[in-house]
N, C-alpha and C positions, 0 to 999 in steps of 0.2 A: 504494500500500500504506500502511495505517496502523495503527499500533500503537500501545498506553493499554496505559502501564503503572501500575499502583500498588503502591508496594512502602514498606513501615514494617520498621525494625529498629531494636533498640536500641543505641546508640552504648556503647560501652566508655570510648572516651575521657574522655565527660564525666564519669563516675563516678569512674574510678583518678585524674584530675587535678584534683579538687577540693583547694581547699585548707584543711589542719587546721593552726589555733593550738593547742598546748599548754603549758600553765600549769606551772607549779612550783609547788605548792599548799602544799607544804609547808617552804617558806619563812617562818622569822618574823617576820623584819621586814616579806615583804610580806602575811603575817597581819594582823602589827598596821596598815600600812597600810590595807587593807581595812575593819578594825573600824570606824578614828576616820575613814577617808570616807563610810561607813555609817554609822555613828553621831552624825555632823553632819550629815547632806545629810537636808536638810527636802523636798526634791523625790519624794523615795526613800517619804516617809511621804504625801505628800498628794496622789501621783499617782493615787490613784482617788477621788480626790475630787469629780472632774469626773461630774456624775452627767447629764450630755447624751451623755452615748459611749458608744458597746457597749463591755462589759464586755474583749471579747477585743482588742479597741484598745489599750483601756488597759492591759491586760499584757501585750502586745507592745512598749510603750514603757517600760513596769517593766524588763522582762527587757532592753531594750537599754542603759536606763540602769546595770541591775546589769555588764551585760556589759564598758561601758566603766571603770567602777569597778576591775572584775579586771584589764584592761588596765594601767591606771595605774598597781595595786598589786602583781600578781606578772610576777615574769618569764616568757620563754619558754622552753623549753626546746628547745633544738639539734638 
């Protein structure tokens, strides 16, 4: 006897157990943090400068750069 089974379902787990960072955004000093690491990081302005790279390359490494910038400057919240 033989049996072929194919069976697809969607997992629940990996969904509810993903993990969220939440920011305190409205925090001022790490506002002002934020401004003056943005506001000096010459990375942040000449990241699409590279004009050999798909366009969506290069703001996938914008937005990670921003991303760790938020890290740096606000906290998280509990």
């Amino acid at each position: 006897m033989i049996l072929e089974v194919n069976l697809h379902w969607k997992s629940i787990l990996n969904e509810s157990s993903a993990r969220k960072e939440i920011f305190n955004f409205k925090d001022i000093e790490g506002f002002d943090r934020f401004f003056h690491l943005t506001d000096s990081n010459e990375a942040l302005r000449h990241c699409f400068d590279e004009n050999n790279k798909d366009i969506e390359n290069l703001a996938k490494k914008w937005l990670n750069m921003v991303r760790n910038l938020i890290k740096k400057s606000f906290k998280k919240v509990e």
